[in-house]
N, C-alpha and C positions, 0 to 999 in steps of 0.2 A: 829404896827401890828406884831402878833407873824411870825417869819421867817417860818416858816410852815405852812402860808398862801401866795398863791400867788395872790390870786384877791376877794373881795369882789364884787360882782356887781347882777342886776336883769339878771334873767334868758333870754334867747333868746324866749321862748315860757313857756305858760303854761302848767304844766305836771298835773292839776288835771281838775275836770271840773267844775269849776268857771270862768276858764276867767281869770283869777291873775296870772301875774309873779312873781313866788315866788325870792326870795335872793336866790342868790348861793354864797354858799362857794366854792373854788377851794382853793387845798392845793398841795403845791411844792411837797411834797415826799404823800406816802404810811403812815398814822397814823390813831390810832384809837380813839384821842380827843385833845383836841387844847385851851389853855385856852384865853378867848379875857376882854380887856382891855376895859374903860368905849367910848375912841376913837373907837374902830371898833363895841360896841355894836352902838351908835350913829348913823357909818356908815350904820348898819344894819336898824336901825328904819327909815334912812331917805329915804332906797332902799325901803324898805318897803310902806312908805307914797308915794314915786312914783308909785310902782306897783300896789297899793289899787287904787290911785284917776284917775292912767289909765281907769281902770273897771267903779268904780264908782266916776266920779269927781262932788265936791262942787256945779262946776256951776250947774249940773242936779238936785242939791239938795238930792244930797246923803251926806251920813255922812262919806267918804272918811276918811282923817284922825282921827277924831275925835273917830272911831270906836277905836284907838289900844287907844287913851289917856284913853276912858272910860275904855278898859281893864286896862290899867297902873295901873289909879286908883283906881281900885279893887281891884290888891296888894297890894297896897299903905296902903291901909285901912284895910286888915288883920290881926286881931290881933295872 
């Protein structure tokens, strides 16, 4: 993790109104960008896949994670 990140982690409450915990970045000092590594992207998607299937989880037959892979994959396939 860059030294200019202090903590990756889901947020305490949702700040929009969906209901989702989004990722927070927390950062040591005052900057205005951060570059991250395939490890803390990772970190991010997994915070992610928690804070989605909180809302809507699999068991209810929601597409919880599944939602950000269909996104993935739509890059994925950009030419």
């Amino acid at each position: 993790m860059p030294r200019n990140i202090k903590e990756i982690r889901l947020s305490k409450k949702s700040y929009n109104n969906n209901g989702i915990r989004p990722v927070k970045i927390e950062f040591n000092t005052l900057c205005n960008w951060t570059l991250l590594d395939i490890e803390d992207l990772k970190q991010i998607i997994r915070l992610w896949i928690k804070g989605e299937e909180e809302k809507y989880p699999q068991t209810k037959n929601c597409k919880g994670r599944w939602m950000l892979f269909d996104e993935i994959k739509k890059v994925f396939d950009e030419k």
